[in-house]
C-alpha positions, 0 to 999 in steps of 0.5 A: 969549431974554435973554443968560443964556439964550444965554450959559448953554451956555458958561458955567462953572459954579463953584457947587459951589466957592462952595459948600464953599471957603472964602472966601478959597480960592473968591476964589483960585479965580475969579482962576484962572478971569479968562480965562474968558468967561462964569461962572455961580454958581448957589445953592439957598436953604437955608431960614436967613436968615443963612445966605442972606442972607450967601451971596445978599451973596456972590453980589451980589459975585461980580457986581461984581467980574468982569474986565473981559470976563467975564460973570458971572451969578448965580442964587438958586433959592428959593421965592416966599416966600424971594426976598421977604424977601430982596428986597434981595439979589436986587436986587444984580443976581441971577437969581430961580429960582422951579423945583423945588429939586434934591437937595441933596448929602450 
């Protein structure tokens, strides 16, 4: 078991807020979120590179900027053909998740 499997039942998930704040309000939100121990960010590659590239750019920063005694983990979900061309992203230390897309909200 590698440590984001072990770490994964206390970690707090802030995708959803990564998903619909806005910028500057989801950094606010991880400030608030510093005396946890363990976050994860979990993103579903939509299928427009920009768009994913720019978000999978985030998630590299969300990586790199933790307080010091904070794990964070990020995770791209995508196709193999996706997390190919996004190769240098995922190379920022981001978790490639090749399983079923779950439903996107509405």
């Amino acid at each position: 078991m590698d440590e984001y499997q072990a770490l994964l039942s206390i970690a707090v998930d802030v995708s959803k807020e990564f998903m619909y704040m806005v910028h500057a309000d989801f950094h606010d939100f991880l400030k608030s979120k510093a005396g946890e121990a363990v976050l994860v960010l979990k993103y579903q590659l939509r299928g427009d590179y920009g768009a994913d590239q720019g978000r999978l750019l985030r998630l590299g920063k969300f990586l790199d900027h933790a307080p010091a005694g904070q794990k964070r983990f990020a995770v791209g979900r995508a196709t193999p053909e996706a997390h190919q061309a996004h190769a240098e992203e995922f190379a920022l230390g981001i978790k490639w998740d090749n399983s079923e897309p779950e439903k996107q909200d509405s």
